[in-house]
N, C-alpha and C positions, 0 to 999 in steps of 0.2 A: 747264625741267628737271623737268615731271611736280607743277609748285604748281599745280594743278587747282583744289584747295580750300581754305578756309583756316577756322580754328576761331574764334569769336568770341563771348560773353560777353553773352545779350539780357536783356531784361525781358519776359516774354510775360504778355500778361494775354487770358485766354479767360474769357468769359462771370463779366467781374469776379472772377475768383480770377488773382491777383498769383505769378508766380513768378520765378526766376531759374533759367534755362539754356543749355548751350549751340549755337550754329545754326552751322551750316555756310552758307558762304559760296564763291560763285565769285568766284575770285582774278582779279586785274585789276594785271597791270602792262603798262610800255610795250615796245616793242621799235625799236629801232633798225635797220634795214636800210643798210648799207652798200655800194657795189658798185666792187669795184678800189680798198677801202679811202677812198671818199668817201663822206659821209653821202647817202643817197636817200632814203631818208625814215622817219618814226614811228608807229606805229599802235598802240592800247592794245587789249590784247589777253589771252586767259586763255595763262599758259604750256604750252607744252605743242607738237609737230608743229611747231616754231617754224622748223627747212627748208625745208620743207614747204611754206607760208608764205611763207616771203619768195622761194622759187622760183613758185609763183603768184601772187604780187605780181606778180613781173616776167613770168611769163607774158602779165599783163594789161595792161603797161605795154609791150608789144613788144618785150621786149628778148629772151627766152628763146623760144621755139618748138620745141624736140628734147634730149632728154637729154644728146646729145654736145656741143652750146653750154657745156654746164658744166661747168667745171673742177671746182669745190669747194665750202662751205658752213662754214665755223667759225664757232665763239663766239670773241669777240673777250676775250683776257686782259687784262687791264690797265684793265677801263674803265674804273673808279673812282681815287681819288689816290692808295690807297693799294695799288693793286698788283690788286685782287680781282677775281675775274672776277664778274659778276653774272647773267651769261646772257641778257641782255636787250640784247646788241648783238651783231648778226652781221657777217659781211665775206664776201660773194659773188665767187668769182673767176669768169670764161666760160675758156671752151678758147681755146686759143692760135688766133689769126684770125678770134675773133669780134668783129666791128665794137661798139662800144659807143656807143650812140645818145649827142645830146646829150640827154640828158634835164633839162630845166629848170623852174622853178618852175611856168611858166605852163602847161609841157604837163603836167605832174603835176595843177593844179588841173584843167583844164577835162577829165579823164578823170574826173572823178568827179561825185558826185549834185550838191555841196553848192559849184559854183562859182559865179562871179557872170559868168563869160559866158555867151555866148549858145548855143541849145541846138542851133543849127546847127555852131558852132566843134566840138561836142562829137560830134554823130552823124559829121561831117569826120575827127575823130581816129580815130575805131574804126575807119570805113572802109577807111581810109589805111595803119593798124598789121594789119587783121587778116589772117595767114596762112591760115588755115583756111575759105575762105569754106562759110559752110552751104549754099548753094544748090547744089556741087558734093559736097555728101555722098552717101551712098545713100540711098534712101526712108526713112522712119521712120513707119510709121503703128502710130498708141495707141489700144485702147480709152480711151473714156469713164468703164468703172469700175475698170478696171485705176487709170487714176490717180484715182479717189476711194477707191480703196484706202492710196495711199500713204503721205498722212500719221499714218493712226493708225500704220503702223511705222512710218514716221519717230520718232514719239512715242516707241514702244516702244523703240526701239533707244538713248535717249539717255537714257546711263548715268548721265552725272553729274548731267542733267538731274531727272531724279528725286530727288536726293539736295538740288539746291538753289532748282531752281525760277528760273535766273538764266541760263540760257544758249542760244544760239540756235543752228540747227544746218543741216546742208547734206547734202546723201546724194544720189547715183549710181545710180539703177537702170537695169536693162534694158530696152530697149522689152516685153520678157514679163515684168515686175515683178520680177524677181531683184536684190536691194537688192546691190552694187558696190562699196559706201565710204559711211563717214558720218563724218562729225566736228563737232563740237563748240567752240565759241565763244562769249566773251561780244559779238561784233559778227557779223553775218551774213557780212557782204565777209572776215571773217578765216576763216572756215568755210569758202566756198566756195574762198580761196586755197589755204587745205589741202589741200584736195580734188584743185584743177586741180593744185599743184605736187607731190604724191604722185605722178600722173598722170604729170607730168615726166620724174620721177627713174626713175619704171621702166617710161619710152619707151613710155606709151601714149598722147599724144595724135597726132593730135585725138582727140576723146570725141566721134564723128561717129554712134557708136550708146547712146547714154543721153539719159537724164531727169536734168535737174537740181531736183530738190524744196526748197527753204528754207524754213525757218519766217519767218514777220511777212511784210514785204512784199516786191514786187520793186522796189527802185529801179534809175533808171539805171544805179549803179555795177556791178551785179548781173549784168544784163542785158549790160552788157558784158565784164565777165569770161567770160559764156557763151558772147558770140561770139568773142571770143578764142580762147578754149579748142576751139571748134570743135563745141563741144552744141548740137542744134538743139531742143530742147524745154527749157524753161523754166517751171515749175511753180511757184506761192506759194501759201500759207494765205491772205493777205491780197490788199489790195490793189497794185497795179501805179500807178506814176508815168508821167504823159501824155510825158517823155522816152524814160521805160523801152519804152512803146509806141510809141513814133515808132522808136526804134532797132528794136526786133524788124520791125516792118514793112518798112525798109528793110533789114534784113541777111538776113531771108529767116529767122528766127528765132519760134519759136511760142513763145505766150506765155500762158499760163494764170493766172488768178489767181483767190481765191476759193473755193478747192480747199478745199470743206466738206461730210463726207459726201455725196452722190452730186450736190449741186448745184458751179457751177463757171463761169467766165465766160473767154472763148477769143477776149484782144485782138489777137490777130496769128498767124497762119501756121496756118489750120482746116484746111488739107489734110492734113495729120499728124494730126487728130484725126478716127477712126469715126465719123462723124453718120447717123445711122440715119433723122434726119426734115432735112426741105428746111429753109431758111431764107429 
C-alpha cells in the first residue's frame, strides 16, 4: 500500500568526519499470493503494484493469459491474529470456467532460476505453458542504437531509484524507443511481473510489439516471463544465464545482454537485430 520507502537512523562517516543521519531505504516485505483462497506462493518484494504482481506471477505460471480469466484481486483482511489487515496477502479469484491448473511444488520450482532440476524439465515447462508463441508474432526489427539508448532512460526514469540506490527495474518500450511502462522492484522477477500483469489487467497481451529492458542480469526466470508474456526481444545491462539462453534460442526469443553504451552482446534471435556488418 505505497511503503516504497522507509526512514532509518545511519552513522555515515565521509573522509573521517563521523556523523549522524538520516537514509532512506527500500522497503522489503513479503507478499503472500493466494489463488481460490489457497496459498501459491511468497516473494519478498518492495510494496507497492502488488495486483499487478501477483497477476503476472500467474501470467508466468500459466494460469492467467487474458483479462477476462480474472475475476478479482483483494487484500486479504484478517491476516494477522489479531484481526489486521497487513496488505501483504492477496487472494486471486479467475472468472467463472476458468480451469485452475494443478499447480504444485515441483512445477513451481522447476519454472524458475534457482531449482535443483534439470535444465531440460525447465525449457519442457515453458514450452508446454506458453500461449503466446514468439515465432507467430509480427516481425520486430531493432536498431542497434535505438537499444544502446535504452538504458540510460531506463536509469532516468527510476524514481525511487535515485532516492535509494536499492532497487531494480523493468520497462516496455517500443520497437521505435517510446518507453511503455516502467516499474520498480527490490527483485527484478517482481518488476517485470508488474509489468506483464499491468499488461493483463488492461487486455493488452501479448506484448508481441515491445522491448523488455531490466537492469542486472537475465536469468532464466526472466527470460521466461518474456516468453510467457509474449515479448520477443529481451534486453539486460548485464549478463544472461547459459538457461536463459538455451530458452531464448529454442522459443524463438532474442536476447540481448550487456547493453552498455553502444557496445552489446546478441545471444539468441539476431534477426530482429539491424546488423549493418556480416558475421
Amino acid at each position: 500500500m505505497g511503503r516504497v520507502t522507509e526512514r532509518r537512523r545511519v552513522i555515515r562517516i565521509r573522509d573521517g568526519v563521523v556523523s549522524a543521519r538520516p537514509d532512506t531505504l527500500v522497503a522489503e516485505e513479503p507478499l503472500e499470493i493466494r489463488l481460490g483462497g489457497k496459498p501459491l506462493a511468497i516473494t519478498m518484494r518492495t510494496p507497492g503494484d502488488d495486483f499487478a504482481l501477483a497477476a503476472g506471477f500467474l501470467v508466468s505460471e500459466g494460469v492467467l493469459g487474458a483479462a477476462s480469466e480474472l475475476q478479482s484481486i483483494v487484500y486479504c483482511a484478517g491476516a494477522t491474529a489479531d484481526g489486521h489487515n497487513t496488505y501483504n496477502v492477496v487472494d486471486v479469484k479467475l472468472a467463472p470456467g476458468v480451469v485452475v491448473p494443478d499447480i504444485t511444488l515441483e512445477r513451481n520450482v522447476y519454472t524458475t532460476s534457482s531449482c535443483g532440476l534439470c535444465g531440460k524439465a525447465s525449457l519442457d515447462a515453458v514450452r508446454t505453458q506458453a500461449r503466446f508463441p514468439i515465432a507467430d508474432t509480427p516481425p520486430v526489427r531493432v536498431e542497434p542504437e535505438l537499444l544502446a539508448s535504452l538504458p540510460d532512460r531506463l536509469r532516468a526514469s527510476q524514481r525511487v531509484f535515485e532516492r535509494t540506490g536499492g532497487l531494480h527495474a523493468a520497462a516496455l518500450f517500443s520497437p521505435e524507443g517510446e518507453l511503455l511502462d516502467i516499474r520498480e522492484d527490490v527483485g527484478r522477477h517482481n518488476a517485470v511481473d508488474k509489468l506483464v500483469g499491468r499488461a493483463l489487467q488492461d487486455d493488452r497481451l501479448p506484448l508481441s510489439r515491445c522491448i523488455l529492458l531490466v537492469s542486472g542480469r537475465a536469468s532464466f526466470e526472466l527470460a521466461q516471463k518474456a516468453v510467457m508474456a509474449g515479448i520477443p526481444v529481451l534486453a539486460a545491462v548485464s549478463a544472461p544465464s547459459s538457461l536463459a539462453v538455451d530458452l531464448a534460442a529454442e522459443s524463438g526469443l532474442t536476447l540481448v545482454g550487456f547493453l552498455r553504451g553502444s557496445s552489446m552482446n546478441v545471444y539468441a534471435g539476431d534477426e530482429r537485430i539491424t546488423l549493418r556488418s556480416g558475421v
